[in-house]
Structure formats: C-alpha cells, structure tokens
C-alpha positions in Angstrom: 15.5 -1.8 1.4 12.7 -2.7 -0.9 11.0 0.0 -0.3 13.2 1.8 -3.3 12.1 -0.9 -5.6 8.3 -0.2 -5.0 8.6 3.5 -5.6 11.0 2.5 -9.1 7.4 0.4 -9.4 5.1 2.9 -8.9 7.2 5.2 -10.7 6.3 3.3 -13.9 3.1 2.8 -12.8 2.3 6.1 -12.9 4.4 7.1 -16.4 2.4 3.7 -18.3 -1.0 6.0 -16.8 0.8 9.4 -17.9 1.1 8.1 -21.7 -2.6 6.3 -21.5 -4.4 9.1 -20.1 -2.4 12.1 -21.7 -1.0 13.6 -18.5 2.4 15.1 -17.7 2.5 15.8 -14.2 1.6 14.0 -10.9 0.6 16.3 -8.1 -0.7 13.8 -5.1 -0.3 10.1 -5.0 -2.9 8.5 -2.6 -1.4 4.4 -1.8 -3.5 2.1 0.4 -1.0 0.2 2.1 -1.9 -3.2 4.4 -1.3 -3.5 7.5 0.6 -6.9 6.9 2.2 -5.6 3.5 5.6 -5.4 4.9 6.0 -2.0 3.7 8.0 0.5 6.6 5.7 3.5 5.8 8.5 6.1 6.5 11.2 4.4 4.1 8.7 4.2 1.5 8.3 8.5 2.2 12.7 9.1 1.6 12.5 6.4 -1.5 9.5 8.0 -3.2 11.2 11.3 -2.7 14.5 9.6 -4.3 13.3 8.2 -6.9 10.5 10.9 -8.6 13.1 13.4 -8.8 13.4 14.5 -12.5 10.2 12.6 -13.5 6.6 13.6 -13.8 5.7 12.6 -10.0 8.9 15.1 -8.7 7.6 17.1 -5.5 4.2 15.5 -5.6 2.7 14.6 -2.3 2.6 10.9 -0.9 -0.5 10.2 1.1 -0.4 6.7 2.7 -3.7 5.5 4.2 -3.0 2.0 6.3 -5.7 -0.7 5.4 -6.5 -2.6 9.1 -4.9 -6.8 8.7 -8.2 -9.5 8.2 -8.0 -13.1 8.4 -10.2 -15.8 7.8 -11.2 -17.5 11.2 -11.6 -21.6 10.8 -13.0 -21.6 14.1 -15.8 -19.1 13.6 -16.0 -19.4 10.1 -15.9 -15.7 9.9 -14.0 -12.5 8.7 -12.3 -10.7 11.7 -9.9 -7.9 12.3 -6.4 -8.4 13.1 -3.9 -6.3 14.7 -0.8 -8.9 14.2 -0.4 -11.6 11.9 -0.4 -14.2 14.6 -3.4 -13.0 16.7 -5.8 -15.5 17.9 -9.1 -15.2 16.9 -11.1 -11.9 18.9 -14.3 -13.9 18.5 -13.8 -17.3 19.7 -10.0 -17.4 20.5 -9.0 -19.7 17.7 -5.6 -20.2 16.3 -6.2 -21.1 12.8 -6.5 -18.3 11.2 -5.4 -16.9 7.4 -5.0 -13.4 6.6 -7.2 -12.4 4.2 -6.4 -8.7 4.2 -4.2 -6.0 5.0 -1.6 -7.6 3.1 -1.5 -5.2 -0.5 -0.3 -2.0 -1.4 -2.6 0.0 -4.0 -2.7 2.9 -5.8 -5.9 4.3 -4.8 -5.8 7.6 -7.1 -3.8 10.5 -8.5 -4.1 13.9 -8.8 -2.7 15.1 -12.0 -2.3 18.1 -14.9 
C-alpha cells in the first residue's frame, strides 16, 4: 500500500513547513489529488490517520479535493477532459492522446497554530 508512504511523505512535508514557518500544530490538510494519480482516496484517509499520530498533524482533518484527468489530443491539437486514462478523444474521437493532467497529488494548504 503506498498510500502509507505518501502520508510518511507529507508527514515531513508538513514538519520541514512547521520548522520554516514557526508552527507547531496542523489543524486541516487540504491535498489536490488527480484523477490519474493512482492514489485510493480512502486508504490514503486510514494511512494519514496512522501515521500523524504523535506528531504535529495528529487529529487534524484530511480534505481531498479530486483534480478532473486532461490529456493532450494529437488529433485536435487541443486540451480535453478525460474521465479514464485510455478515453478517446470527446472532440474528434481520436486515440492518441497524453495525459496532461490529473496525474499529481498537492498540498494545496494548511491550517495551522
């Protein structure tokens, strides 16, 4: 399960921004997450729980906004949505087609004391 291995990343993601920005206590977490990231959304919730226990992000709330999948259409020469990786193209039905988005997973902010 990667998923644990994320949250041991944003873990220290968040204590490098508690010793830069002189905080000591994580109260929300707000993570854009692709749709194409790979990330299962509900393991990511029981790991992030796991693995802030006893630090400065223990009991703070995970809110996980899903970022819509893009690719780059060589057909239309154009920037489409995608709802699966291997979609044909909703504008002209082509196959060639690159995802250009919905593939991260960001921290998008903090709220912290």
């Amino acid at each position: 399960m990667h998923e644990m291995a994320l949250c041991e990343s944003l873990l220290q993601a968040m204590e490098e921004a508690g010793r830069t920005n002189r905080f000591t206590r994580v109260r929300r977490v707000r993570l854009e997450i692709g749709r194409f990231a790979g990330v299962e959304v509900e393991a990511l919730r029981f790991g992030f729980d796991v693995v802030m226990r006893g630090s400065l992000a223990e009991g703070a709330e995970l809110v996980v906004q899903e970022v819509p999948g893009r690719g780059w259409c060589f057909g239309c020469n154009d920037t489409v949505p995608l709802e699966h990786r291997l979609d044909s193209c909703p504008r002209c039905g082509g196959d060639r087609i690159q995802p250009s988005g919905g593939t991260e997973m960001t921290i998008k902010d903090l709220e912290v004391e």
